[in-house]
GUSEZA-160162 format. One line per 3 residues: number of its first residue (from 0); their letters; for each residue x, y, z of C-alpha. Coordinates in nm, 4 decimals. Layout:
N
NUM> A> X,Y,Z | ...
//
This chain:
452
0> XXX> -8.7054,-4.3250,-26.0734 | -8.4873,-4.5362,-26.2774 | -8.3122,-4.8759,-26.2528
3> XXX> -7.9745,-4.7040,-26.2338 | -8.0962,-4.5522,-25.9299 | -8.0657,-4.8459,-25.7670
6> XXX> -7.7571,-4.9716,-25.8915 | -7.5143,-5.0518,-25.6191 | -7.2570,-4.7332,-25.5752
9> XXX> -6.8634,-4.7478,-25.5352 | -6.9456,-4.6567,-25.1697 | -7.2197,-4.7323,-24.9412
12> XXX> -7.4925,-4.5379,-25.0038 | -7.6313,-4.2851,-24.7155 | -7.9585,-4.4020,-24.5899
15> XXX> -8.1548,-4.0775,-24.5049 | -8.2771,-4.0275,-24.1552 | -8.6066,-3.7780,-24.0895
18> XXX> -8.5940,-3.5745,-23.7785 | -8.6979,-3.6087,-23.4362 | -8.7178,-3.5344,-23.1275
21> XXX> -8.4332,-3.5514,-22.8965 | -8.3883,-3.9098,-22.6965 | -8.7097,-4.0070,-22.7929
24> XXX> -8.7038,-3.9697,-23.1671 | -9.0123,-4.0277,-23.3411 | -9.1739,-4.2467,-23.0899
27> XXX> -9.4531,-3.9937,-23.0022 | -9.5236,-3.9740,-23.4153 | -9.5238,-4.3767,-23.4099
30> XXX> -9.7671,-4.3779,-23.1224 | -9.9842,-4.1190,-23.2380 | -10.0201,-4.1749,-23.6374
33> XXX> -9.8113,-4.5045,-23.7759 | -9.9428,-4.4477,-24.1137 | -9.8688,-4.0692,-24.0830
36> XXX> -9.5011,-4.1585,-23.9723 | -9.4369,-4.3939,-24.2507 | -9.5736,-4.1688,-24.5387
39> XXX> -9.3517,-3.8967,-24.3915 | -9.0141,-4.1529,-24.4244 | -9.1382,-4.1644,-24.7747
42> XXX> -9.2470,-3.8384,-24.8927 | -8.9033,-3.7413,-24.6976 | -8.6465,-4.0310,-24.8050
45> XXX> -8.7665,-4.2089,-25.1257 | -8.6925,-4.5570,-25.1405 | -8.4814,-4.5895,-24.8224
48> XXX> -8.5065,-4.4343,-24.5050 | -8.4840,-4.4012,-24.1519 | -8.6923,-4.2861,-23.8034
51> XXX> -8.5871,-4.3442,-23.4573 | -8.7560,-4.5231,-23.1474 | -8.5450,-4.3491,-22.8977
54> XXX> -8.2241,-4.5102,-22.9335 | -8.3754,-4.7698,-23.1763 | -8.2509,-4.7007,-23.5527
57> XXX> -8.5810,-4.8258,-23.7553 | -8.4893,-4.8575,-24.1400 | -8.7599,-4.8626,-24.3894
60> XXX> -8.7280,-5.0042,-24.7393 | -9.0279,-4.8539,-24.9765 | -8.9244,-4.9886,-25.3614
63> XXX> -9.0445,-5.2629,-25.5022 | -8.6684,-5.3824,-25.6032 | -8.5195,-5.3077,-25.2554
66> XXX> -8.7945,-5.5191,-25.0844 | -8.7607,-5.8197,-25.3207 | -8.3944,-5.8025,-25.3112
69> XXX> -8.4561,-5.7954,-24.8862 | -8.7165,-6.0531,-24.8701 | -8.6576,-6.2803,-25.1158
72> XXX> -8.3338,-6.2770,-25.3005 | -8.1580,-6.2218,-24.9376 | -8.4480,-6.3957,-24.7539
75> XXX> -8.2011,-6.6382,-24.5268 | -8.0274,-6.3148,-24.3842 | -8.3218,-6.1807,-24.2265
78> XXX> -8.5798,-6.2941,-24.0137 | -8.9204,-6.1943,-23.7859 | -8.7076,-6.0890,-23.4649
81> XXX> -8.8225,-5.8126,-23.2396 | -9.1543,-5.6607,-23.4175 | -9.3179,-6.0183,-23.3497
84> XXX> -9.2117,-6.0416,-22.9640 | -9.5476,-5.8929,-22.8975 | -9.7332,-6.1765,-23.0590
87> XXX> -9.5634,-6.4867,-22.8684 | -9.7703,-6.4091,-22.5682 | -10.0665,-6.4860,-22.7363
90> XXX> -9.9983,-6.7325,-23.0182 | -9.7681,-6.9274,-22.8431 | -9.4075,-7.0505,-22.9435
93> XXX> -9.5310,-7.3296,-23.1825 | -9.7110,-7.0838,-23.4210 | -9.6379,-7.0064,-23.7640
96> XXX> -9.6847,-6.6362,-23.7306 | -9.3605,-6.6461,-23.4401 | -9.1367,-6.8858,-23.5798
99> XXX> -8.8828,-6.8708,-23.8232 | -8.6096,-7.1295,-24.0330 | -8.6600,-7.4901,-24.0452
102> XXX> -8.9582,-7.4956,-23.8518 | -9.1202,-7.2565,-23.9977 | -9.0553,-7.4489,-24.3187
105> XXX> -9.1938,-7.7464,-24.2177 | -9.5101,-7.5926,-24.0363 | -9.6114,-7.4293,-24.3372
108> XXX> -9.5631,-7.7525,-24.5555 | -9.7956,-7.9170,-24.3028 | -10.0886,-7.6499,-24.3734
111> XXX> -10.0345,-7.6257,-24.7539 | -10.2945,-7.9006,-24.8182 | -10.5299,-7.7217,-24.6679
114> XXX> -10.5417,-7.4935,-24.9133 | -10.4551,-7.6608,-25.2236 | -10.7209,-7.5967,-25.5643
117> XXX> -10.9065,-7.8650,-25.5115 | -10.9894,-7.7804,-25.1887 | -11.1204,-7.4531,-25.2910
120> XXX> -11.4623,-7.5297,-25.4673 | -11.5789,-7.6646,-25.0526 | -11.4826,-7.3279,-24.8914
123> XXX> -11.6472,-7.1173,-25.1424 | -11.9720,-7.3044,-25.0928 | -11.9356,-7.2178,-24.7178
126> XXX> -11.8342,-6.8751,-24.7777 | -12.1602,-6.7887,-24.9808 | -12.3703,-6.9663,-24.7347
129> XXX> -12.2055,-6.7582,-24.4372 | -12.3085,-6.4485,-24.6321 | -12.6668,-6.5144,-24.7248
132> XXX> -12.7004,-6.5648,-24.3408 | -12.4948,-6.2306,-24.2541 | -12.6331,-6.0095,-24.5555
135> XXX> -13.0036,-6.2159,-24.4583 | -13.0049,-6.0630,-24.0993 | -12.9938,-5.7283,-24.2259
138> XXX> -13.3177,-5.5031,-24.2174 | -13.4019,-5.2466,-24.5058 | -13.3234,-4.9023,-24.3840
141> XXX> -13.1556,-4.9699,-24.0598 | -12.8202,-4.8158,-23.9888 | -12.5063,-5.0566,-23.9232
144> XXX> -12.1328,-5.0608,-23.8287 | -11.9681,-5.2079,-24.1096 | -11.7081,-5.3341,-23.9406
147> XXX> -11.9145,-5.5064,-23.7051 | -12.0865,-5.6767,-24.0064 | -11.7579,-5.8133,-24.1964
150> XXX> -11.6344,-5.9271,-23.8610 | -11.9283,-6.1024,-23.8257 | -11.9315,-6.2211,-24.1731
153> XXX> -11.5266,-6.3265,-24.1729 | -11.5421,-6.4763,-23.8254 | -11.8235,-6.6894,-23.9404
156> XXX> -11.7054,-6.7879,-24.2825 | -11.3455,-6.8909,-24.0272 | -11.5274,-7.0941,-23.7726
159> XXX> -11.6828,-7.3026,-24.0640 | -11.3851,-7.3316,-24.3257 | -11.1332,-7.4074,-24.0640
162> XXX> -11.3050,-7.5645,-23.7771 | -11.6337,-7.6622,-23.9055 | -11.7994,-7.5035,-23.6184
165> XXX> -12.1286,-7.2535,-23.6449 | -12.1094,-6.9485,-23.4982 | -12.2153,-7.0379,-23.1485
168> XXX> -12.0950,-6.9369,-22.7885 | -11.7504,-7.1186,-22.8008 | -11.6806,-6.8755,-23.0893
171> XXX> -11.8680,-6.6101,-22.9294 | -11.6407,-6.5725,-22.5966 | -11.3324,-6.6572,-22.8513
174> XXX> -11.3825,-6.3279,-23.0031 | -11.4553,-6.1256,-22.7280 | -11.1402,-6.2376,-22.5724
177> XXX> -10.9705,-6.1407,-22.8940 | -11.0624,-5.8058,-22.9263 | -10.8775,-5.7291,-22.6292
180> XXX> -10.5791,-5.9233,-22.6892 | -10.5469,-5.7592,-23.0054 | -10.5385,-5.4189,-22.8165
183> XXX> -10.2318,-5.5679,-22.5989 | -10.0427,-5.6737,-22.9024 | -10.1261,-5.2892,-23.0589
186> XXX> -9.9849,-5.1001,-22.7565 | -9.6876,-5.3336,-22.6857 | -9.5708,-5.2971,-23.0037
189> XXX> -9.5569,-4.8980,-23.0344 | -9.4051,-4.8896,-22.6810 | -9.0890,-4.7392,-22.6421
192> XXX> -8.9543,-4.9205,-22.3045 | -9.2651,-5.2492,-22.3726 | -9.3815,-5.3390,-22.0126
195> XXX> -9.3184,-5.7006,-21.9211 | -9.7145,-5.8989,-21.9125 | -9.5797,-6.0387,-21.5924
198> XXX> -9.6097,-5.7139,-21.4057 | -9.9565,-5.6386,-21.2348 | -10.0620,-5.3840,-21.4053
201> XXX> -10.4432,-5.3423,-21.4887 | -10.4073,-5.3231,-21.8875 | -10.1996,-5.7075,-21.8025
204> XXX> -10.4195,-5.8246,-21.5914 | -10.6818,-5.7792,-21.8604 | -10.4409,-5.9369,-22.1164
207> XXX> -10.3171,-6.2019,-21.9307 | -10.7109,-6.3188,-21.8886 | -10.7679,-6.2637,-22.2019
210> XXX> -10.5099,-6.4521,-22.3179 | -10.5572,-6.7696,-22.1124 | -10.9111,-6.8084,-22.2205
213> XXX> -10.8234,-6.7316,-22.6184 | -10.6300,-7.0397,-22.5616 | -10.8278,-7.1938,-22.3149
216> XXX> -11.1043,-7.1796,-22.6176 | -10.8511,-7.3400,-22.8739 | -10.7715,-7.6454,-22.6602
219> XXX> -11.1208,-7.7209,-22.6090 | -11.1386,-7.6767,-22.9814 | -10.8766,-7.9331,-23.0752
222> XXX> -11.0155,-8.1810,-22.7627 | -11.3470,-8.1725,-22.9174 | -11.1881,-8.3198,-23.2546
225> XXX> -10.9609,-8.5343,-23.0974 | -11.2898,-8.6869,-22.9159 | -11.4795,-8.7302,-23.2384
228> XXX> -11.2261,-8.8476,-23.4545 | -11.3520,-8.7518,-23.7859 | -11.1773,-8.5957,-24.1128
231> XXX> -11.4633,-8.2903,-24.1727 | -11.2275,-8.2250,-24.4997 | -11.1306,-7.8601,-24.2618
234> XXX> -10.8013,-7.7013,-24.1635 | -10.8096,-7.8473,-23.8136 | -10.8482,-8.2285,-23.9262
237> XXX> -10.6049,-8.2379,-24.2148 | -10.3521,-8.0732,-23.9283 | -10.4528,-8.3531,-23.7030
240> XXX> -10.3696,-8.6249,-23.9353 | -10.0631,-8.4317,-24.0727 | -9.7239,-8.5934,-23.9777
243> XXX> -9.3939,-8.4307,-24.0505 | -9.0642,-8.5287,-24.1998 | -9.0345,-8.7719,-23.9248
246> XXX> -9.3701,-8.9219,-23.9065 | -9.3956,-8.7168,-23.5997 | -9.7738,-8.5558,-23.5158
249> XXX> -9.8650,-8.2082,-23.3667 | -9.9001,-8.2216,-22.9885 | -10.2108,-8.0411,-22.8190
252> XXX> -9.9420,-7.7327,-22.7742 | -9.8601,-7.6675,-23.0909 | -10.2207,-7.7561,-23.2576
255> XXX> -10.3572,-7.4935,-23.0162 | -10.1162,-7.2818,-23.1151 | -10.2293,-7.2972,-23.4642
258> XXX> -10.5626,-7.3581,-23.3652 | -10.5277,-6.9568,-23.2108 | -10.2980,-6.8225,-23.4776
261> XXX> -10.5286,-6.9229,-23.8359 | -10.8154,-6.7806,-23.6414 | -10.6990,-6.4555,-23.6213
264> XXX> -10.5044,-6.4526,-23.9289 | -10.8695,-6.5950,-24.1241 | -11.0795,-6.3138,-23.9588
267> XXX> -10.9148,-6.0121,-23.8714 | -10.7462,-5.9170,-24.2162 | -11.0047,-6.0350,-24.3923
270> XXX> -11.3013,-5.8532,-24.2041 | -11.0820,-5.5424,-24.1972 | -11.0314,-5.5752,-24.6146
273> XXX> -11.3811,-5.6189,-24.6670 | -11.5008,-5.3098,-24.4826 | -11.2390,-5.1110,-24.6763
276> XXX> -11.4005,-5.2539,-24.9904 | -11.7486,-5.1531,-24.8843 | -11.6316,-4.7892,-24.7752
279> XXX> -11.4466,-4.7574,-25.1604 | -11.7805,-4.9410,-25.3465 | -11.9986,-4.6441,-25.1233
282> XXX> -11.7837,-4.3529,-25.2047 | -11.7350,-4.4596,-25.6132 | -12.0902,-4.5356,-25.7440
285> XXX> -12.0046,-4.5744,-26.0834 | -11.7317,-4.8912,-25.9486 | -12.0387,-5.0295,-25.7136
288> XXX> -12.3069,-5.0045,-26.0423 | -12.0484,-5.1569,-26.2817 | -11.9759,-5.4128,-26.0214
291> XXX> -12.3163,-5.5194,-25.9756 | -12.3601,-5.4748,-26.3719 | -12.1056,-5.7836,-26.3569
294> XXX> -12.2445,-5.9935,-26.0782 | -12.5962,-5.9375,-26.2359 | -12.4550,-6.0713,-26.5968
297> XXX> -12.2733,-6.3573,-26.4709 | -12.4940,-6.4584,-26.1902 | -12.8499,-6.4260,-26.3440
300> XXX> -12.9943,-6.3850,-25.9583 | -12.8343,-6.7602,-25.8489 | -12.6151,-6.7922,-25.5937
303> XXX> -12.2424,-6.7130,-25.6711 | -11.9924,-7.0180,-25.6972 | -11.6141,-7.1413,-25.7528
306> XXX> -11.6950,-7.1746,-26.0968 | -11.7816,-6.8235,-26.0951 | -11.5077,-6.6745,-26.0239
309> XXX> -11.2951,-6.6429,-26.3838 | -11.5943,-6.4572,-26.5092 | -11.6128,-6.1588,-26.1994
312> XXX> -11.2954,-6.0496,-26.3280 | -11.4153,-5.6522,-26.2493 | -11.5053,-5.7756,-25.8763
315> XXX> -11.1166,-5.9013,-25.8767 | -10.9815,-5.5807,-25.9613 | -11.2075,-5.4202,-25.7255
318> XXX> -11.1225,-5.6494,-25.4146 | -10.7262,-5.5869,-25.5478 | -10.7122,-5.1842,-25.5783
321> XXX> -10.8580,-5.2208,-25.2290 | -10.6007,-5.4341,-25.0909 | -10.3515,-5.2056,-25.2540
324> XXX> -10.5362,-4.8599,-25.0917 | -10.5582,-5.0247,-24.7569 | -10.3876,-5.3456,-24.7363
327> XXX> -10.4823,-5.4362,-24.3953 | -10.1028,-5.5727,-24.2919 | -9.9571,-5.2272,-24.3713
330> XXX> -9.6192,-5.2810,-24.1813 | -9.3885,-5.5902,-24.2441 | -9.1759,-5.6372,-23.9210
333> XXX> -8.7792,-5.8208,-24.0399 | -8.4570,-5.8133,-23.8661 | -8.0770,-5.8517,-24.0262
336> XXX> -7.9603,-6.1895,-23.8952 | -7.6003,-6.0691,-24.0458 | -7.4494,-5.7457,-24.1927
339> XXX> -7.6746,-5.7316,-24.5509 | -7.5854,-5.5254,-24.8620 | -7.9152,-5.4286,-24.9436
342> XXX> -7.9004,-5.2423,-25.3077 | -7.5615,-5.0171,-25.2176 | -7.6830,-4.9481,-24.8659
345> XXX> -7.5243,-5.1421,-24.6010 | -7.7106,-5.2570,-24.2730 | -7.5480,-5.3987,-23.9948
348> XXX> -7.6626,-5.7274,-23.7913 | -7.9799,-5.6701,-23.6090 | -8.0721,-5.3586,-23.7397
351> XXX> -8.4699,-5.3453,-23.7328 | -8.6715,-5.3036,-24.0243 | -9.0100,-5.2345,-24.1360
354> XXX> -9.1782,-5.2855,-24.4544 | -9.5073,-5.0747,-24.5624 | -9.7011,-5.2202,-24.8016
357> XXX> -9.9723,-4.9067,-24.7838 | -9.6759,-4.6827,-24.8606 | -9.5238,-4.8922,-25.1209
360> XXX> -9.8521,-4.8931,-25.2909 | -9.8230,-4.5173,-25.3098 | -9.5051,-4.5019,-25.4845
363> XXX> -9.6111,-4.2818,-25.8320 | -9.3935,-4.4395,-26.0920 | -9.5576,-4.7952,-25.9988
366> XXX> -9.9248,-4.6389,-25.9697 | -10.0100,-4.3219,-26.1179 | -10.2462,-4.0884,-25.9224
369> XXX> -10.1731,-4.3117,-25.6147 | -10.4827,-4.1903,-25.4324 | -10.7193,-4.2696,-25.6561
372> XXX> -10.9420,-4.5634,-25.6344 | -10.8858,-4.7408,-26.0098 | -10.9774,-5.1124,-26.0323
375> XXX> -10.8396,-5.0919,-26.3734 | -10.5151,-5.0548,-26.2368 | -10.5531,-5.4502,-26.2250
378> XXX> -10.6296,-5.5766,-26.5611 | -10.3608,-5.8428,-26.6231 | -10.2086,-5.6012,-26.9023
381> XXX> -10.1374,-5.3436,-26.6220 | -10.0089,-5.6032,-26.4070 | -9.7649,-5.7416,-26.5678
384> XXX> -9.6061,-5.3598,-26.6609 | -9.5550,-5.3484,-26.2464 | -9.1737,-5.4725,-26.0767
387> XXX> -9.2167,-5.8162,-25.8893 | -9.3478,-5.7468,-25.5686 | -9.4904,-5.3981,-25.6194
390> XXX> -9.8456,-5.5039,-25.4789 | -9.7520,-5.6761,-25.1648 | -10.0883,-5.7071,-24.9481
393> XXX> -10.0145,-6.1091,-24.8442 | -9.6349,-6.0178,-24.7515 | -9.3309,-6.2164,-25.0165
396> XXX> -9.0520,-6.4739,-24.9683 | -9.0851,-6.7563,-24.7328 | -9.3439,-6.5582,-24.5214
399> XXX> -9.6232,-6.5394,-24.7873 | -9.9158,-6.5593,-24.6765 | -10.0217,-6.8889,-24.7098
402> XXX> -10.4049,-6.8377,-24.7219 | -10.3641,-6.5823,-24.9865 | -10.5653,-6.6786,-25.2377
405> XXX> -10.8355,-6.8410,-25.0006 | -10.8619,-6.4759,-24.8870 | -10.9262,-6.3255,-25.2540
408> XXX> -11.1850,-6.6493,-25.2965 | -11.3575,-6.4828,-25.0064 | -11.3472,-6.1584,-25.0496
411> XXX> -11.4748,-6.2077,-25.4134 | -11.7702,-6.4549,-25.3309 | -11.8358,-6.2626,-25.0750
414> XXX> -11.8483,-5.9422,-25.2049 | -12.0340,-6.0699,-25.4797 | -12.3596,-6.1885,-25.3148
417> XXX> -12.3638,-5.8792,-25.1207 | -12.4072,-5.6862,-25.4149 | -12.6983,-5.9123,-25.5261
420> XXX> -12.8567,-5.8143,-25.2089 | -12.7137,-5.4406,-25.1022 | -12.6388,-5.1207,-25.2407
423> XXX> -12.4017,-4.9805,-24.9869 | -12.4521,-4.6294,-24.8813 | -12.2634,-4.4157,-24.6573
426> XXX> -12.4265,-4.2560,-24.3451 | -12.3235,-3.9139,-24.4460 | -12.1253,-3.6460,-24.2801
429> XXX> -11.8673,-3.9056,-24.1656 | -11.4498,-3.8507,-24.1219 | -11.3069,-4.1961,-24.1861
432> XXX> -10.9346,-4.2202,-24.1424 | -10.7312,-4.5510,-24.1714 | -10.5951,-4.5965,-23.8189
435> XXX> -10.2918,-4.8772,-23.8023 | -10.3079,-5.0650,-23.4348 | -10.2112,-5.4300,-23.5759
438> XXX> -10.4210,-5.3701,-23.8853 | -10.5415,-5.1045,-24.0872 | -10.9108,-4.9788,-23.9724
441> XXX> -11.1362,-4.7782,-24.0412 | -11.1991,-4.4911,-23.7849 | -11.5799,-4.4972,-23.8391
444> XXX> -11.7463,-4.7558,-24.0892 | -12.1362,-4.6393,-24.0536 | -12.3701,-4.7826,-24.3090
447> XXX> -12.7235,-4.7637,-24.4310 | -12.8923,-5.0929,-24.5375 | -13.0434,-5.0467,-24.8633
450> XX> -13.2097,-5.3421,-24.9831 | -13.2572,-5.4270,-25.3798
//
């Protein structure tokens, strides 16, 4: 496509709308396969288009210089609205992940420090030691659910790097209690007419207790710092001595809040990314040996560290052309706040949009052969030939995710002792399909544990 495509026209320019069913639209598609439904927008409407939600218009952007002109350039005319509705239940009002504007602004000031460089070189020592503990409790031969292991592995490397805490029975019952608000926040948010949680009915009942012990969990999280009173050099302390533009602290509400929102956000995505990773290393032996070739060269059988990291440059592009295959956000909720000229198309105030990353990252003329799994798409002389914001795994604008390059840390450390360890190796015979609920999983993620 070329840039005078997008040039704005003399008159507003007709934003293409797939079919559908009568009344309800495509809202059996969107329940059924979200993935399926967005590629079909694309395939269908290029770099704009439309599908319905019964009555609900839902507009999706899918170039790299029609989302950056939405999210960034025009950022202050849009914001979160409906799409994140589903979420305030369980992360609370005060979260970062609900909230939008000034504060917004000033929450994500307040957890910046956390993740500045120089506190990077103390999480990557944690998130090697969380692996050789993961990776060590694996036996030679036995068969394993993936996912079940990078969950493990991210919700451990979470509880320490935020919290400080091992993985014992506080974070335990957290999880559990997670899993099945995450199923709430899946179904409520591909429901045409959303039932209120208030009404009895047995799917809210289960959320609702859920709920109140995720956060339950969190406040005796933050009263168990509050009673010690030291600075562990975590998330959770440097949020406890944080003070805003006023000198004001957080309150119990809103550090729970956050206490409940960076948990999910540091395990979920991550553990989700990681068993994408392994499923791409299994099926492309030649990108797993060369890999390993790497880690074995650079390592020389220690343990990997932040100094490390410059020198796995092939593990980076692996971990990236993962992220761009299956970026585990792979829908980008955003609502006009006023009537936006967005590239020659006009939308009106409130109309609903969502933003794919895992189609984006399929458009041709940004990555040839779009399928194919090509670390060297991501050698910094490929990069840099790309648009601004044509890999978009962490989300843009004033929404980025701020724990985005803690999460590539991870993944790469990570990654890297595994392969020290592991060869991973399909069980064979296996269909696995990306399935999008809040994030992108795997449908089946069975493994054999091969030792080196």
């Amino acid at each position: 496509m070329s840039s005078a495509t997008l040039s704005a026209p003399a008159v507003p320019g007709v934003i293409k709308e797939i079919s559908g069913l009568p009344l309800l639209g495509n809202a059996l598609e969107f329940q059924r396969d979200r993935l399926a439904l967005l590629c079909r927008v694309a395939r269908e409407c290029g770099e704009i288009g439309a599908f319905r939600m019964g009555p609900m218009r839902v507009v999706v952007p899918n170039s790299a210089e029609l989302i950056s002109e939405l999210m960034v350039d025009k950022g202050e005319k849009i914001h979160r609205g409906r799409f994140f509705e589903a979420f305030i239940p369980v992360l609370g009002i005060h979260s970062m992940l609900t909230r939008d504007g000034e504060y917004h602004r000033q929450q994500r000031k307040l957890h910046m420090p956390a993740f500045a460089p120089r506190r990077l070189p103390r999480y990557a020592e944690a998130m090697v030691r969380c692996t050789e503990q993961v990776v060590g409790d694996l036996r030679d031969g036995e068969e394993v659910d993936m996912g079940e292991v990078m969950g493990r592995l991210a919700r451990h490397i979470a509880a320490t790097t935020l919290f400080s805490l091992d993985e014992g029975p506080l974070v335990t019952h957290f999880q559990k209690a997670i899993g099945v608000v995450e199923e709430y926040i899946a179904h409520a948010m591909g429901s045409l007419v959303p039932i209120p949680l208030s009404w009895p009915t047995p799917e809210n009942r289960r959320a609702r207790a859920a709920i109140a012990e995720v956060r339950r969990r969190a406040e005796e999280i933050v009263a168990d710092y509050r009673r010690r009173g030291e600075d562990t050099g975590d998330l959770l302390s440097m949020l406890l001595q944080a003070r805003d533009e006023t000198g004001e602290a957080l309150n119990d509400e809103q550090l729970r809040d956050h206490t409940v929102t960076i948990y999910i956000a540091g395990q979920e995505t991550t553990a989700v990314a990681l068993t994408w990773t392994a499923i791409l290393l299994a099926r492309h032996p030649e990108v797993q040996a060369r890999a390993r070739q790497e880690v074995d060269e650079v390592l020389q059988g220690r343990r990997p560290s932040f100094e490390d990291l410059p020198r796995l440059s092939y593990l980076l592009q692996v971990v990236k052309e993962s992220l761009r295959l299956y970026p585990p956000a792979a829908a980008i909720g955003r609502e006009t706040l006023e009537e936006v000229d967005l590239g020659g198309y006009l939308l009106p105030k409130k109309q609903f949009m969502l933003i794919s990353p895992y189609t984006l990252h399929r458009v041709a003329r940004y990555y040839p052969e779009p399928e194919r799994f090509l670390p060297e798409r991501f050698l910094p002389e490929e990069e840099k030939k790309r648009p601004r914001n044509a890999f978009l795994p962490f989300a843009t604008g004033v929404h980025t995710c701020v724990g985005n390059h803690f999460t590539l840390m991870e993944m790469q450390l990570s990654l890297a002792h595994m392969l020290q360890k592991l060869h991973f190796e399909l069980v064979p015979g296996q269909d696995i399909q990306p399935r999008l609920l809040v994030t992108v999983k795997a449908s089946s993620a069975r493994f054999i544990v091969r030792r080196r």
